[in-house]
C-alpha positions in Angstrom: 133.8 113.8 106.6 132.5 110.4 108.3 128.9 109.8 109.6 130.3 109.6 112.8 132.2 112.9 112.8 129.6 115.2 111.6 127.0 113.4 114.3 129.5 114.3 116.8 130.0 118.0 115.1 126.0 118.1 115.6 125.8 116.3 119.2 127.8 119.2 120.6 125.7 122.0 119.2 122.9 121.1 121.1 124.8 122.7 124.0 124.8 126.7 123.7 128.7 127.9 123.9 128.0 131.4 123.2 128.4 134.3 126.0 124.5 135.3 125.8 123.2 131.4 126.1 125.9 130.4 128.8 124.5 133.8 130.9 121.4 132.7 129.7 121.0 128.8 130.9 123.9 128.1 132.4 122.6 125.7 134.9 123.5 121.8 136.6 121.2 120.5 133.7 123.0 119.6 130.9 122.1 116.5 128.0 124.3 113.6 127.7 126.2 113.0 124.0 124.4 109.6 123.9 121.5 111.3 124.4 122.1 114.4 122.3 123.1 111.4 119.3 119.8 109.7 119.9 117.6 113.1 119.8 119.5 113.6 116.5 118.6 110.4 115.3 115.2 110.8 115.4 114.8 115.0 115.2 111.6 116.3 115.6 109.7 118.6 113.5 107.4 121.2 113.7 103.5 120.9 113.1 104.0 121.9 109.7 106.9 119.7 109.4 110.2 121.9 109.5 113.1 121.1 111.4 113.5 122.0 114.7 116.5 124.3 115.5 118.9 122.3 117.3 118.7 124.9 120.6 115.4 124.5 120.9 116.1 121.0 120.5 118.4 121.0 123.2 115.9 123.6 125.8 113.2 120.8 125.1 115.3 118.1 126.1 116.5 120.1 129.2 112.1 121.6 130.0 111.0 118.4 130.1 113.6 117.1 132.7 112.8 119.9 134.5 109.2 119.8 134.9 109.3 115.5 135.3 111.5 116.1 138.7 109.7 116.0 142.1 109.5 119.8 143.1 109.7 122.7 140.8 109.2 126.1 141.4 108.4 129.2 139.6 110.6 132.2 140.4 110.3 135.8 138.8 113.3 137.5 138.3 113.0 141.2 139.9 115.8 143.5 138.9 118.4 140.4 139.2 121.4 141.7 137.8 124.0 138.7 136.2 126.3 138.8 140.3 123.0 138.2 142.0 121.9 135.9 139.6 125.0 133.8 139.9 124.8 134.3 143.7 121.3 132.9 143.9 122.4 130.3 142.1 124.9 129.1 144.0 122.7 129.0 147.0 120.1 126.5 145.0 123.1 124.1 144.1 124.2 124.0 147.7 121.2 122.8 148.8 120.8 120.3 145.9 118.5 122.6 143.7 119.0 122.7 140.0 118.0 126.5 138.7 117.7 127.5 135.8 116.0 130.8 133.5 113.4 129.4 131.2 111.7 130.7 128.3 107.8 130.8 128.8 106.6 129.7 125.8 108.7 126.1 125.6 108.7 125.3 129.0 105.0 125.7 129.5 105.2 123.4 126.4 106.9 121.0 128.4 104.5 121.5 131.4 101.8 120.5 128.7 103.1 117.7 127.3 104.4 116.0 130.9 100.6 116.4 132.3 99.3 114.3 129.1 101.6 112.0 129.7 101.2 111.6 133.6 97.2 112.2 133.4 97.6 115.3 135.8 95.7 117.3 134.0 96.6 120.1 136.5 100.6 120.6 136.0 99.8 122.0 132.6 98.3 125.0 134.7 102.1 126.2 135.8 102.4 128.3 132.8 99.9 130.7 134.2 102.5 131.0 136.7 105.3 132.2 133.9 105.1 136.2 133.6 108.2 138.1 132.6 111.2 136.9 133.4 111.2 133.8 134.6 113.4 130.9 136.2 112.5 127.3 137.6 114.3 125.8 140.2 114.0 122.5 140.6 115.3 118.7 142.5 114.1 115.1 143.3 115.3 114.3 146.6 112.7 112.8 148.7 111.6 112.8 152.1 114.5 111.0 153.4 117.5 112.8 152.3 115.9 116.2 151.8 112.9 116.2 154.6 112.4 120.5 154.6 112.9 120.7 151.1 110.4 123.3 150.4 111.5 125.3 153.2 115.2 125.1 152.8 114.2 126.7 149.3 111.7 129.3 150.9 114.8 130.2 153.1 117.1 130.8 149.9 114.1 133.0 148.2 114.1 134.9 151.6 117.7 135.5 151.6 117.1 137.3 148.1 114.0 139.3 148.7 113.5 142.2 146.7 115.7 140.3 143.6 113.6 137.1 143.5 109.7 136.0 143.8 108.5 132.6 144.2 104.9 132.8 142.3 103.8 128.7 142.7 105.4 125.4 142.3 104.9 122.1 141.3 105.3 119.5 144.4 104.3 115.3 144.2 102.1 116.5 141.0 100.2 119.3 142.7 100.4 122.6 142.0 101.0 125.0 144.8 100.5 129.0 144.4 102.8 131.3 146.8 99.8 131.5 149.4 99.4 128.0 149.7 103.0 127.3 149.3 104.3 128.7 152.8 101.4 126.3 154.5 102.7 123.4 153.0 106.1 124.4 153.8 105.2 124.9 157.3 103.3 121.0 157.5 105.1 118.0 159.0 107.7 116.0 156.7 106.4 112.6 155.3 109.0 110.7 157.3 108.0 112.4 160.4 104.2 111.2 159.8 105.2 108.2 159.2 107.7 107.9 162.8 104.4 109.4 164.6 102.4 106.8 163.2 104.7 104.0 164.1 104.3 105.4 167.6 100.7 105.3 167.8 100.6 102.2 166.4 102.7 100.9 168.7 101.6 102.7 172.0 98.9 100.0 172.4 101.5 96.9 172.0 103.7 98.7 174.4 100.6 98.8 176.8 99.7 95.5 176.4 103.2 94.1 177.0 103.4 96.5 180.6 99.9 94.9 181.7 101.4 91.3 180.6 104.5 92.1 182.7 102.8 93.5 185.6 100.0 90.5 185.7 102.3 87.6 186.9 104.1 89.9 189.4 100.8 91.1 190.9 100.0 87.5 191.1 102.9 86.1 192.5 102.6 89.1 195.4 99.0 87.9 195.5 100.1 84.2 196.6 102.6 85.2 198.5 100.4 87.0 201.1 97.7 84.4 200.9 100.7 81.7 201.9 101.0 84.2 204.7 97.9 84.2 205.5 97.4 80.6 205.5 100.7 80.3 207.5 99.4 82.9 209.7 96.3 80.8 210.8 97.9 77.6 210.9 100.4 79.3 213.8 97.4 80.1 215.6 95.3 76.4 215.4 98.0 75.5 217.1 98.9 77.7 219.3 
């Protein structure tokens, strides 16, 4: 068997194919064969040096593209049987949201490891947030093609009360629990601060130009009647 072939044969068993891992992580997430060939290339090993199991390999890989995108929030399963989980789902694609069930230990591995490398000490405090079963729904979009986007997902959780809880999230690199969440939510898009800045700043300018605009018509009115005037006396000199 070539090199090639049995990289290829490897490449493809970073995926899960089974029943119980497809029910399991089924998700939009998914790594790329080059990718998959270049985490092969270089496997990693464990602190004590042992291979890493190539699943784990591949829930790594998937973790820490997770917990690296913009928003990410922390959602306990309650009682969510596989149609309601494939129903909620759903929902998250449709409004751009990757979602995915997580295992605790790894991914607050990930949430670890991305706070070291983006000096935000804070992120790594989202595994407090992982209790029982858990899932993390996640996206990237930014203000302009997703301005509500923490209410559009507040909507969904609404919409699946009693089978899903949103305990925190992760949003710009701060982390939000479910009380402060709904606050957030509820505060002005970044594109709409920055319109209503724009308008402030501009007010004055506006202002200015009117009073510019209005000066040399008040003047002209002004020499107008003082011609009038002047007009007016001369009539009566010689009258």
């Amino acid at each position: 068997m070539s090199s090639l072939f049995s990289s290829a044969l490897k490449a493809s068993r970073l995926i899960p194919t089974c029943r119980a891992c497809t029910r399991s992580y089924a998700s939009r997430p998914t790594v790329s064969r080059e990718r998959a060939l270049e985490i092969l290339a270089n496997p990693k090993c464990s602190r004590r040096g042992n291979p890493i199991d190539d699943r784990k390999l591949f829930l790594g890989e998937i973790y820490d593209r997770i917990i690296a995108s913009r928003v990410v929030f922390i959602v306990q399963e309650i009682n969510l049987n596989s149609p309601d989980s494939f129903a909620f789902k759903r929902a998250c694609i449709a409004k751009g949201f990757d979602a995915m069930s997580v295992r605790r230990g790894q991914f607050g591995s990930s949430a670890a490891r991305h706070a070291i490398a983006t000096n935000r000490p804070a992120i790594a405090q989202i595994r407090h947030l992982l209790g029982g079963p858990c899932m993390a729904v996640s996206s990237s979009a930014t203000d302009d093609v997703a301005p509500s986007l923490l209410k559009d997902f507040i909507d969904i959780a609404a919409k699946h009360k009693g089978k899903v809880m949103i305990v925190g999230a992760k949003f710009d690199g701060v982390i939000l629990t479910a009380d402060t969440l709904a606050t957030t939510a509820a505060l002005p898009s970044m594109k709409a601060l920055r319109e209503e800045l724009v308008a402030l700043l501009g007010m004055p300018a506006q202002s200015l130009v009117g009073v510019l605009n209005r000066a040399p018509q008040a003047l002209v009115g002004a020499l107008d009647q003082h011609a009038k005037a002047l007009e007016g006396k001369g009539a009566d000199g010689s009258a």
